[in-house]
Structures are given as C-alpha cells and as structure tokens.
C-alpha positions in Angstrom: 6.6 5.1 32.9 6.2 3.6 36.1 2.8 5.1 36.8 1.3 3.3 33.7 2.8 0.2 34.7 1.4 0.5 38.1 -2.0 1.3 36.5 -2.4 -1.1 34.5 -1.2 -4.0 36.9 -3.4 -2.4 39.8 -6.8 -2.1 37.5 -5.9 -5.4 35.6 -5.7 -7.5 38.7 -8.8 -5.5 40.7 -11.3 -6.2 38.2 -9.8 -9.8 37.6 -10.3 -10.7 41.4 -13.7 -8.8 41.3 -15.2 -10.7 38.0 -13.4 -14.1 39.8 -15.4 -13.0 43.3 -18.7 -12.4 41.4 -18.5 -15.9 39.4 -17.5 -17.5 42.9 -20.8 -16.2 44.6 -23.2 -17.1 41.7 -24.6 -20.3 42.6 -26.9 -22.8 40.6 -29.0 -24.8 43.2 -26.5 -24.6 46.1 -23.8 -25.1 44.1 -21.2 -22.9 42.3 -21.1 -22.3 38.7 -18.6 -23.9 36.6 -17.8 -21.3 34.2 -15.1 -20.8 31.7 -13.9 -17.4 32.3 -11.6 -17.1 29.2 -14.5 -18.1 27.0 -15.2 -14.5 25.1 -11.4 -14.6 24.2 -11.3 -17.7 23.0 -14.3 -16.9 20.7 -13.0 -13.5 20.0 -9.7 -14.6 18.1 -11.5 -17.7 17.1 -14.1 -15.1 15.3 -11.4 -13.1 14.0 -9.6 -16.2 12.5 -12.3 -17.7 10.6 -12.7 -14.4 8.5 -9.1 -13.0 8.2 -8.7 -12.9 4.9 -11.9 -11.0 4.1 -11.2 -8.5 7.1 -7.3 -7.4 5.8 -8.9 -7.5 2.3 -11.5 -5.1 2.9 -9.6 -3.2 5.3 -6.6 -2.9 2.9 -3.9 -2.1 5.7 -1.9 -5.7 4.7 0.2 -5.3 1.4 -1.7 -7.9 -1.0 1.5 -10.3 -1.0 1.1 -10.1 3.0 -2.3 -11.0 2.7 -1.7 -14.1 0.6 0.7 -14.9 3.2 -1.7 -14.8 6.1 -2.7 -18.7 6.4 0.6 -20.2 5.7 1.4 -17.9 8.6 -1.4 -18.0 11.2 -1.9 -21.3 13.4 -5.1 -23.4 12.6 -6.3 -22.7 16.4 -5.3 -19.6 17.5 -6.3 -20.5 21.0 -2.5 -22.5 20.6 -1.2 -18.9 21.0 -1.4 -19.0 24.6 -1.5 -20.2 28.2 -4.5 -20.0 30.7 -2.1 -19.2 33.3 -0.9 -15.9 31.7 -4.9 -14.6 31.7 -5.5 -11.2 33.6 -8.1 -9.0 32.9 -7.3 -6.9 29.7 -8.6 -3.9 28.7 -8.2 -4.3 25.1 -7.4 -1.3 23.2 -5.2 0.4 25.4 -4.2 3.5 23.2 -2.8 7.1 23.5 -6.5 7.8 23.0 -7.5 6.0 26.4 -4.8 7.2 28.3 -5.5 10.5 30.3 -1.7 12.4 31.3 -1.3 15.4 33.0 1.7 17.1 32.5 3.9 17.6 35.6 7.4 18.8 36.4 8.3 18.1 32.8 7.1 14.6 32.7 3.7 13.0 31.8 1.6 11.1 35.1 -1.1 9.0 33.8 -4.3 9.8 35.6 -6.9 7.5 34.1 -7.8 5.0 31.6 -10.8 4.9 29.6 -12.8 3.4 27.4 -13.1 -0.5 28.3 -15.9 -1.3 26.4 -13.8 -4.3 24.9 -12.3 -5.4 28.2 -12.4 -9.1 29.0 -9.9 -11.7 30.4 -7.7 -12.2 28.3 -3.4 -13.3 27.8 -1.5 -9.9 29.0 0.5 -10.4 25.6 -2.3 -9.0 23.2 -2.7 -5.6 25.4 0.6 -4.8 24.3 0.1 -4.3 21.2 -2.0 -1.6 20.6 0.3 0.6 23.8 3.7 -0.5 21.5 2.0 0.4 18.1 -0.1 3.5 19.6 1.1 4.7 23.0 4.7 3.9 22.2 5.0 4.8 18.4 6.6 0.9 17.9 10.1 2.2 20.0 11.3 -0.8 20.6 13.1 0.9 23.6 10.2 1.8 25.3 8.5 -1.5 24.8 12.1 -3.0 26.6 11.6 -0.8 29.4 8.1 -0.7 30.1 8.8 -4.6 30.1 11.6 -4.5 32.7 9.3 -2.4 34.8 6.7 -5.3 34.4 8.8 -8.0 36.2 9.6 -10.0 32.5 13.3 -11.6 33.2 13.3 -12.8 29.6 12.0 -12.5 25.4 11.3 -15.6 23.4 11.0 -16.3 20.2 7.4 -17.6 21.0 6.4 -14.5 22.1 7.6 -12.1 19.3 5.4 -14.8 17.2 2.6 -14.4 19.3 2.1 -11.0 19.4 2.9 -10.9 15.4 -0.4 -13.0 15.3 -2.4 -10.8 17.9 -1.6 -7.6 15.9 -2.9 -9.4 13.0 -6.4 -10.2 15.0 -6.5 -6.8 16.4 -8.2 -3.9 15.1 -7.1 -2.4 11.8 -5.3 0.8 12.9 -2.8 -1.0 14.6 -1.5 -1.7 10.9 -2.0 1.3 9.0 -0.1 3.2 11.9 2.6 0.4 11.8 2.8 1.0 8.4 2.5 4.9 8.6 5.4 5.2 11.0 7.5 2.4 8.9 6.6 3.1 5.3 9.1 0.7 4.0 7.7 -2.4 6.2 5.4 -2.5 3.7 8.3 -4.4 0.9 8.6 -7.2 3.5 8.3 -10.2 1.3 6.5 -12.0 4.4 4.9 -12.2 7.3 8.1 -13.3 9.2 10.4 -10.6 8.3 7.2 -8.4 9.6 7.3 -10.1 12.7 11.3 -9.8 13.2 11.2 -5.9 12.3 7.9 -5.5 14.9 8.8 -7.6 17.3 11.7 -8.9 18.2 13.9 -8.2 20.6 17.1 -10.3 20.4 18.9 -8.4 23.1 15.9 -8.0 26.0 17.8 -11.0 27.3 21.1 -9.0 27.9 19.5 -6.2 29.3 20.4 -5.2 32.8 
C-alpha cells in the first residue's frame, strides 16, 4: 500500500513542478506567460456537464430513475466542486489496468504506472475514483487506509459529494463496475443514497 502511495505522490508532484518550470521559462517578449494551468480541467468537466444526460443515456450504466435525477443533483458549474489549491498533476484513469505489481514475499510492490494519455492538472479528489472503484473493488477499508497513508486528518461531507459528482463525469466503467460489484445499488431511489453507499465515510474521522 505504501508503495502506491509513494508513487503516486512522487510522479504527481515531479511532473507538476516540471509542467510549472516549463510554463515559468516560456516567455512572450521578455516577459512570462500568464497562463491558466487548470484550464483543460476546467473545460473537461465543463464538457462533460453540458452533455450528461445524453452520455448516461447512451451509455446506459445509470438506472433511468438515476438519470432523471442527474440535474437536480449535479451543480450548475461544476468548477464549484473544487479548490485551485488542491490541484496536483493527475493522471486520470488510474486503474488495476495501469498499475504494474510484481509479486514479492507474498505481497504486491507496484513497479510502474502507465498509460497517461489523459493526465492533466487536476483536484487530487477525482483520481480517486477510478483506484476506489477499480484498483480497490469500492472497499471502503482500503480507500480509509490508502487515505491515512496520504496525510488526510479528516472526511467531509463535501467531499463524499464531490467525488459522487466526479464519478458521474468520469468514464463509464467506473459505473457499470460499481454496479457489477453492488448489484442492488442499482434500487437507490436517488442520487444521494448513491453517494452515501459510495462514498461516505462517517467514521474516517475516528480513525486512529
């Protein structure tokens, strides 16, 4: 566990200070670019948002009562979710699929990632949750460890609603294997009582 959390804060922080460095030495007639670095984020959930409906309907991996749910759920501006502050570089699918192991003394040590064709800067909060749906089969234990590991001291409300949001703008797998490990998920009567089965975690906070 520890070596993925390494990994990911090691290669998430490199190529955030190396994108950072190669803005900061771009210069535009002696002086430095101004540029938004969390621009293709912003547009990428903005891009989602605008065609939501169509993508869960043609994807069919939201219940159709779920569906009809989705704007009364969603905020107008989905660039409310989050906080420039918490931006790293994400890599934006990370799944069991782009995560290399070797197996060693009974335990897995993660070699590699691949696959960051999607990568961008981006909040940390959406790259969990393709490695809680995927990598961690949505264990909620594993997701409160791999946390703890992080360096989060607490869970929000805000945050359990955040990520509900981001695993609605992410790619459709994420809920048809949501669904195919928790069949029943499907009778939710709403996008809330989705959200509280997914994502929350009431006692993180008590966690030693």
């Amino acid at each position: 566990m520890k070596c993925i959390l390494v990994l990911l804060k090691d290669v998430g922080r490199l190529f955030e200070i190396c994108i950072l460095f190669q803005l900061i030495m771009k210069k535009n007639n002696g002086h430095f670019l101004q540029m938004n670095i969390d621009t293709a984020f912003r547009k990428y959930l903005s891009g989602i948002n605008e065609s939501i409906i169509e993508i869960h309907t043609v994807f069919a991996n939201l219940p159709p009562h779920l569906i009809n749910n989705l704007l009364d759920y969603l905020p107008d501006d989905p660039t409310s979710l989050f906080n420039r502050e918490d931006f790293v570089y994400i890599h934006n699918d990370i799944n069991c699929r782009h995560v290399i192991c070797e197996v060693k003394e009974n335990a897995l040590d993660v070699t590699g990632i691949i696959d960051f064709d999607d990568a961008m800067i981006g909040d940390w909060l959406y790259e969990l949750v393709a490695l809680f749906i995927s990598s961690f089969s949505c264990r909620k234990e594993l997701l409160k460890a791999f946390l703890k590991e992080y360096g989060a001291v607490e869970w929000s409300t805000t945050n359990s609603y955040t990520l509900m949001c981001y695993t609605l703008y992410h790619k459709p797998y994420v809920l048809e294997t949501v669904f195919s490990i928790n069949p029943s998920w499907t009778n939710c009567g709403t996008l809330d009582e989705l959200e509280k089965l997914l994502w929350d975690l009431e006692d993180f906070n008590t966690i030693e």
